[in-house]
C-alpha positions as CSV (number, residue, x, y, z in Angstrom):
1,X,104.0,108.4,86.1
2,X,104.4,107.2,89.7
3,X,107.4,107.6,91.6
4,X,108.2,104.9,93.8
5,X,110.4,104.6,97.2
6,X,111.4,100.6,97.8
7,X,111.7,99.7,101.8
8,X,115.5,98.8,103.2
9,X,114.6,95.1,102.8
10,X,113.3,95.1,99.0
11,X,114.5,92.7,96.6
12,X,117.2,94.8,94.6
13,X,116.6,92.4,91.7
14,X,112.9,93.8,91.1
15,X,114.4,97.3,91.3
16,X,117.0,96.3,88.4
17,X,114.5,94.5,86.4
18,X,112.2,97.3,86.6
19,X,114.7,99.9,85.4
20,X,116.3,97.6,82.7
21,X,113.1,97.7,81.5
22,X,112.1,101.1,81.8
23,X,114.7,103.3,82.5
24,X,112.1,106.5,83.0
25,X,110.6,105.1,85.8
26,X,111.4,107.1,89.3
27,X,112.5,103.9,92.1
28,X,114.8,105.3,94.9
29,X,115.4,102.7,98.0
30,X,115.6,104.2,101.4
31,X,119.5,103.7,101.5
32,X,119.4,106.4,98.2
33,X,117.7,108.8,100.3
34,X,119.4,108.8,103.7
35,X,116.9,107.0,105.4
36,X,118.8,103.3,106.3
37,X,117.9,101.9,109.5
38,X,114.6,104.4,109.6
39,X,111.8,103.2,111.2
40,X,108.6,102.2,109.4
41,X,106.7,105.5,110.8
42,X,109.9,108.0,109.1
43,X,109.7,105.9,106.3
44,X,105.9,106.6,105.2
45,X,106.2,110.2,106.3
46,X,109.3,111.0,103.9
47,X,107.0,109.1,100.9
48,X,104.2,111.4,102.2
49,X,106.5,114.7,101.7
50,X,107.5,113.2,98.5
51,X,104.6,111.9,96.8
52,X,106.6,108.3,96.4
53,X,104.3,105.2,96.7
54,X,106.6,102.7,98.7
55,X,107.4,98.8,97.6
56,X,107.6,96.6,100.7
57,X,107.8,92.8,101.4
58,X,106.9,93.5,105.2
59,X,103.5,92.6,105.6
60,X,103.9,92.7,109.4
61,X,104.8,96.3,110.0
62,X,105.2,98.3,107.2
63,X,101.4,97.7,106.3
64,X,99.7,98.2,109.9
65,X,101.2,101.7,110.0
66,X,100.2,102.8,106.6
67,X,96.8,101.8,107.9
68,X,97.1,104.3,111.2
69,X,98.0,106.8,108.8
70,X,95.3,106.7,107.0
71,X,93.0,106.6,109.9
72,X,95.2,109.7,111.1
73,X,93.8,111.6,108.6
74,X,97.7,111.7,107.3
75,X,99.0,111.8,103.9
76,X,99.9,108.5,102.4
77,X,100.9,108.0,98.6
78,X,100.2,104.5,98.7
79,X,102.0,101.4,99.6
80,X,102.4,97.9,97.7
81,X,103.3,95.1,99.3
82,X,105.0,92.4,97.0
83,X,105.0,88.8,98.3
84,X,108.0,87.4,98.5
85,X,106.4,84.1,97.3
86,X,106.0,86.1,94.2
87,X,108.5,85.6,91.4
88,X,111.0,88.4,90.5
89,X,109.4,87.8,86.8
90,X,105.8,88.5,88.2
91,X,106.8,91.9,90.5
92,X,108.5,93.3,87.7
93,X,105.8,93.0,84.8
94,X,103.3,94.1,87.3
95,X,104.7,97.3,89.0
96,X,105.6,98.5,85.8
97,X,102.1,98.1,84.3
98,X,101.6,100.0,87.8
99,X,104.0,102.4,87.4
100,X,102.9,103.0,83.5
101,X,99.4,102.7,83.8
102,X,98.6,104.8,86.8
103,X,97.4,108.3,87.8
104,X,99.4,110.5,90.0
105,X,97.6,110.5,93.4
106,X,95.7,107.2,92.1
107,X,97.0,105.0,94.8
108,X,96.7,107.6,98.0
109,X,95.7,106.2,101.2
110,X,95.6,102.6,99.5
111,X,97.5,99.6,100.6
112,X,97.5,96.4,97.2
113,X,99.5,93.3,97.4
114,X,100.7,91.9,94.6
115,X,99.9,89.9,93.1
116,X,97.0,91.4,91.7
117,X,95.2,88.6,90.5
């Protein structure tokens, strides 16, 4: 199963839903891990040490650096960025069938929005 590192600014409600509904799955946010007020850059390199795919809403930042990453030849688990025009409903169901449904190492060096449709 994936494990999964949400960004300073992710909805909280997703991160409930998705463990009320799965308990089992493995979501720490940035504040769990030490890492509040961290730059984008020490964000994707402590999911890179720790095999965590990260949940964003920034489509700005957070995206454009897992893309140098990956260009850098650098590790990078994978990043999803959720719209925030997405419903809470929506981001739940679908990173869980994520988060249930996937390979370890499935998702490195990609960067999905979600929705998926």
């Amino acid at each position: 199963m994936l494990r999964f590192l949400a960004d300073e600014n992710f909805n909280n409600q997703i991160i409930r839903g998705i463990l009320r509904q799965n308990p089992e799955i493995d979501i720490v946010r940035v504040q769990d891990v030490g890492l509040s007020e961290a730059d984008d850059p020490s964000v994707l390199e402590w999911a890179a040490q720790k095999g965590r795919v990260v949940l964003t809403h920034d489509v700005t930042t957070m995206t454009n650096f897992a893309y140098e990453r990956i260009e850098a030849g650098l590790s990078m688990p994978g990043v999803f960025e959720v719209s925030r025009r997405v419903s809470v409903g929506l981001a739940i169901e679908e990173l869980l069938l994520i988060a249930e449904c996937s390979l370890e190492g499935e998702w490195e060096g990609q960067v999905r929005f979600l929705p998926l449709r």
